[in-house]
N, C-alpha and C positions, 0 to 999 in steps of 0.2 A: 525661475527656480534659483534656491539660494546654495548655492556648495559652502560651505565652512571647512573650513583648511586654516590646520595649523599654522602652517610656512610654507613655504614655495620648492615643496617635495617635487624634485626633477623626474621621478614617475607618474606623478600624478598633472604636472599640467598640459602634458601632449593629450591625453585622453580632455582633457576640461576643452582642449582648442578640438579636439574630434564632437568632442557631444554641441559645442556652440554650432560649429557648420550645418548639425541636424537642424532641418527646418520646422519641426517641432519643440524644439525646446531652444528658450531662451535664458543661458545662467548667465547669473552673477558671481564672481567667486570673493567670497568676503574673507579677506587673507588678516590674520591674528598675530602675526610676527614678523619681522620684516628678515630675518635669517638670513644672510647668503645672500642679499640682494645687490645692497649699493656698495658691500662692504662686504671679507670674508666673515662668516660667523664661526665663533670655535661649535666641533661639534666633537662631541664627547666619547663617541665611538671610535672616530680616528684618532681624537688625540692631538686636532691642530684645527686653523680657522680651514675653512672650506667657504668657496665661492662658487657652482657648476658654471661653464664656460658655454653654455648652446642657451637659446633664448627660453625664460620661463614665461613671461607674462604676455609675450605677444600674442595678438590675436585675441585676446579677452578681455573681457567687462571686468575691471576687477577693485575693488574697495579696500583700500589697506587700513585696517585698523588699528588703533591704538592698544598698547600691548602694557598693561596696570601693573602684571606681575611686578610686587617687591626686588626678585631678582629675575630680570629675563633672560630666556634659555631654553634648548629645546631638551635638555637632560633633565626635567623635573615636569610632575606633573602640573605643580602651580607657576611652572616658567613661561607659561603663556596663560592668561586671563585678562579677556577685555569685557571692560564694562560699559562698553558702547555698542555690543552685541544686540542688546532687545532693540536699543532704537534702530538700528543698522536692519533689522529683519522687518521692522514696521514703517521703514520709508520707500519700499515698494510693494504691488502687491502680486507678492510670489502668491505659487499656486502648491508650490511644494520646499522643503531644505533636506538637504543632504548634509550628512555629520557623517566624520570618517573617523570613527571610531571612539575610545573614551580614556586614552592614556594621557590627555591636557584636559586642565579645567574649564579651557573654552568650549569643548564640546556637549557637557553637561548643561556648561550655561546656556549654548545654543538649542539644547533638547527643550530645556524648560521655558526659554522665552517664546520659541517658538509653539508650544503646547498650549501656553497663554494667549496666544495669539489665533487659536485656533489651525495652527498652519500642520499638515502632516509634514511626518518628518522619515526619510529613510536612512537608515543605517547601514555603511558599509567601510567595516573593519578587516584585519585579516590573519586574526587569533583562530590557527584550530584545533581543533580537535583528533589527534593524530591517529590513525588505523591500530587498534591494539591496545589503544591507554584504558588502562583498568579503569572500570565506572568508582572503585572504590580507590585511593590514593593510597600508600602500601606505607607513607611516614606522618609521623603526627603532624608535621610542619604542613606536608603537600595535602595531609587532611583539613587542616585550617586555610590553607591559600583556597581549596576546591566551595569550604564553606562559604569562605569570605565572596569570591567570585559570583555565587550562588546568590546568596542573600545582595550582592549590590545590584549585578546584571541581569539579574531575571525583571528587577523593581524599572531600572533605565530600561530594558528592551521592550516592556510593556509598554512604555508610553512612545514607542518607534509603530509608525503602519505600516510597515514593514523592512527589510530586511535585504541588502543586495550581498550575495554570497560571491567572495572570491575565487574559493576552490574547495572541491569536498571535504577537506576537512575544518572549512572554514562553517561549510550548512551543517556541520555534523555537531561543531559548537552550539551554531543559534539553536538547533532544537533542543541540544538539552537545556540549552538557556530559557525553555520555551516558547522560543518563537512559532507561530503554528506554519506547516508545512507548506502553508498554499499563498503565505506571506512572504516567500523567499524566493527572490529571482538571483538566476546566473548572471553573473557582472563581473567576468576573470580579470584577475591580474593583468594585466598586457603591457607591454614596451611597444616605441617606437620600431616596428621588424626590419622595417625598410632601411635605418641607418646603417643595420648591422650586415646587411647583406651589398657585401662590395663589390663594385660588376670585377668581373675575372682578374682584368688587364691589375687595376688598382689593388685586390686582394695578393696578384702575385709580386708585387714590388715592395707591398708594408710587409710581407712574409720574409719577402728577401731582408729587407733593411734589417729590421728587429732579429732577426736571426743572426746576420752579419754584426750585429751590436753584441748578444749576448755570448757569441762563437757557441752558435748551437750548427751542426750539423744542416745538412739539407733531409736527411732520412731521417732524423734522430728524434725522437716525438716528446714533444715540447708540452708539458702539462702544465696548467697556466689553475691557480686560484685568485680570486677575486672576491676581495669581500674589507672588512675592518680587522686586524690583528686582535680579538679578542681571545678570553680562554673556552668561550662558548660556541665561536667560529672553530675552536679546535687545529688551530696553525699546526701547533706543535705533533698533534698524532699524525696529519699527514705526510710531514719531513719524518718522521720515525720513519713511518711505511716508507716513504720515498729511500729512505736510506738503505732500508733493510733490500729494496727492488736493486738498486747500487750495489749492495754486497754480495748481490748473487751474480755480478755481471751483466746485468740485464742496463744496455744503453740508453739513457734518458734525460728531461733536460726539467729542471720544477721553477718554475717562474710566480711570486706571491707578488700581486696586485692591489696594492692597500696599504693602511696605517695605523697602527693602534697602541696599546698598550704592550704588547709582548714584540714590539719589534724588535727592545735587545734581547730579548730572552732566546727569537728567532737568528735574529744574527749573529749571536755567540752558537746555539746549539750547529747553525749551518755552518760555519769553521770547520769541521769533519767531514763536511759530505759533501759531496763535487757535483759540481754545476748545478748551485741553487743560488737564484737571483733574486735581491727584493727591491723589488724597482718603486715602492713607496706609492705614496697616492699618484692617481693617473687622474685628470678629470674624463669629463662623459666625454667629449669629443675625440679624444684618444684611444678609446673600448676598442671600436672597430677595426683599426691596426691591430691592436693587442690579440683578437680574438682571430684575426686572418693569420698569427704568427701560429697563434697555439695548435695542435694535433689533437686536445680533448679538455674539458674543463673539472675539477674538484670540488666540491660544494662539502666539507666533510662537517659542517654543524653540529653538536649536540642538539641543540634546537635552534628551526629558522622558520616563523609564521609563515614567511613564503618561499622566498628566495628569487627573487625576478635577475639575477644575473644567468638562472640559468634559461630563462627566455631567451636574453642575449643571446648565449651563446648558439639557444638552438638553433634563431633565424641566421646565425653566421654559420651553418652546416656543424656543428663543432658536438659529438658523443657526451654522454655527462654520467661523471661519478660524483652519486649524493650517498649521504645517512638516511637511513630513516628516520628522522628528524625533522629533516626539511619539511617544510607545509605541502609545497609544490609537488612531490616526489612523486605519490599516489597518482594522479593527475599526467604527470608530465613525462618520468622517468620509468620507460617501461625496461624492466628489466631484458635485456638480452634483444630488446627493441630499438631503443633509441637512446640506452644506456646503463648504467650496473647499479644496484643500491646495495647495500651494506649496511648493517644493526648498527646504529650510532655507539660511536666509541672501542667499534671492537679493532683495534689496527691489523692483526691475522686477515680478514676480511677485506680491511682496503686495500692491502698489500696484493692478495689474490686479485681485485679487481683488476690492481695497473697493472699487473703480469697480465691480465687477459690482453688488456688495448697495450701493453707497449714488449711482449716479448716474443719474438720469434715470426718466420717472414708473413703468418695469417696475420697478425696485430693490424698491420695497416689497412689489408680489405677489411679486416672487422671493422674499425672504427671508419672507413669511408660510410660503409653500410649503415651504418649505428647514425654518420650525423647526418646521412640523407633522410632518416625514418625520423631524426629528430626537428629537422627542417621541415620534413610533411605534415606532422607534427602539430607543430607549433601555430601553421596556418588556422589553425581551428582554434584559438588560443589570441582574439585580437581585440583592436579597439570597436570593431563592429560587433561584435559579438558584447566588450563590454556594456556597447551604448546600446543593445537593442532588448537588454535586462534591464537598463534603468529606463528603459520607456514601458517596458512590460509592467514595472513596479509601478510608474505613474498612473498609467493604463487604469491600474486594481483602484486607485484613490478614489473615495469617494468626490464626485465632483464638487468644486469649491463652490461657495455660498454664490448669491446672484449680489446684485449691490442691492438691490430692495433691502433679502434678507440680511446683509454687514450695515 
């Protein structure tokens, strides 16, 4: 089997070294960029080069190809196109390719070389379709984006045999994209669980350090966001809310994890409001500290196709406030279960949330409760589950030609 990958996405190759150890399947991962490898690559969301520091390629079969694009980059759709693609898929012979989605022009080129080549091909992206979005778009703009999406992905989804779903509102996309129902296997999102889960001894001494760095309290509950400083991450409404928690006397400590464009915008508006820290990009090896400090994690997105840091936090025991935004939410974020959601954008609404988890002496049994239910969780939410959908989907393939009939 061929996986097609962009670049050397730090969520996606612990699943790629999960699926090689199955004794059924044999990939190849045919990599299109070399990003972040040998070198940090700038990456546009933070705002600075980025290198991840934990191993991506180990353990795999992997083909790095040459990368044509005019300008190469993972912030443009033509900033990855390789035209060594068809030959790359015809010098072994796969029985299936994997394309993860269709936001680089190598994925189109891998649909159609491989289509030519007779090879099925499954698709797994992780655009959804959110609980509540009008079938009709309510401005002319998001009327034309819905057409445009319409007339290109319905035309690419047709020529996929089918379809691996991240999370409900990811299958609730493909079928209006047309994908037929029985062409769609469950294939979730999933992170490595087990990094994030620190045995006790190690959890209570990264809680101490980091807390003793930021002079946060030992009681004092520490809400921790993780993401890119974008204006679509929403930094800013949550320091509002956070502030407005602050003005009522309510004790708290907001820590932002990441980098982006609105860093100054975040560190002039935090000048007024106490005990807010932006500790700037963290790489992945760092998380697990981060996440043993924190008392609850923010996701406030206007929109997030997924959100996998709130995976993180849940195998780290750790409560979650999202938007209803987030991809994940539906899925992941049960209300009053394993954590709160809130109407994207509305700040009234987050503000009552952090009052829930951080005011008054219930806050703390709430949120013990909230990230044990989100830690139980989350076990149903793995790479076995992702890899026993992409075998279900290979399962449905028609069986590949004999060599008589190739």
């Amino acid at each position: 089997m061929a996986l097609v990958c962009s670049h050397a996405i730090q969520y996606f190759m612990p699943w790629f070294r999960h699926v090689a150890r199955h004794p059924r399947i044999q990939p190849t991962v045919l990599l299109c960029h070399d990003h972040g490898l040998e070198a940090p690559g700038f990456d546009p969301g933070f705002g600075r080069p980025v290198r991840w520091d934990v191993p991506l390629l180990d353990g795999l079969e992997v083909v790095r190809l040459r990368n044509h694009a005019p300008r190469p980059g993972v912030g443009r759709f033509f900033g990855i196109f390789n035209l060594g693609l068809p030959l790359a898929l015809s010098r072994n012979r796969y029985d299936a390719v994997v394309i993860h989605g269709w936001n680089y022009a190598c994925y189109p080129l891998a649909l159609l070389s491989a289509r030519l080549r007779g090879l099925p091909v499954l698709m797994r992206g992780e655009s959804p379709l959110l609980p509540g979005e009008p079938d009709e778009p309510a401005t002319a703009r998001a009327r034309l984006r819905r057409w445009l999406r319409q007339g290109v992905l319905r035309p690419y989804l047709s020529l996929c045999a089918g379809a691996l779903a991240v999370s409900s509102g990811n299958r609730r996309l493909l079928l209006q994209l047309g994908m037929p129902p029985e062409r769609i296997f469950f294939s979730p999102y999933a992170v490595e669980g087990e990094r994030f889960c620190l045995p006790e001894a190690e959890r209570a001494v990264a809680r101490a350090q980091l807390r003793a760095e930021l002079a946060v309290g030992k009681e004092v509950p520490l809400i921790v966001s993780v993401g890119k400083l974008q204006p679509i991450k929403e930094p800013l409404l949550l320091l509002s809310a956070y502030a407005r928690l602050r003005a009522q006397g309510i004790e708290a400590a907001l820590a932002y994890v990441g980098d982006g464009e609105l860093r100054a915008a975040l560190t002039q508006a935090a000048r007024s409001v106490p005990d807010v820290h932006l500790l700037g990009f963290r790489n992945q090896s760092e998380l697990p500290a981060l996440y043993a400090a924190a008392d609850l994690l923010v996701l406030p997105s206007r929109r997030e196709t997924f959100g996998l840091v709130i995976n993180e936090a849940m195998h780290a025991g750790l409560p979650v406030i999202c938007s209803d935004g987030v991809g994940c939410a539906e899925d992941l974020v049960r209300p009053g279960e394993t954590g709160l959601v809130f109407p994207r954008g509305n700040e009234d609404r987050l503000m009552a949330c952090l009052v829930e988890l951080c005011h008054g002496p219930a806050a703390a049994a709430r949120r013990e409760r909230l990230g044990r239910a989100a830690r139980e969780r989350i076990q149903s939410w793995t790479f076995e589950q992702a890899t026993a959908g992409l075998l279900g989907a290979l399962d449905a393939l028609p069986p590949p030609p004999s060599e008589e009939q190739s």
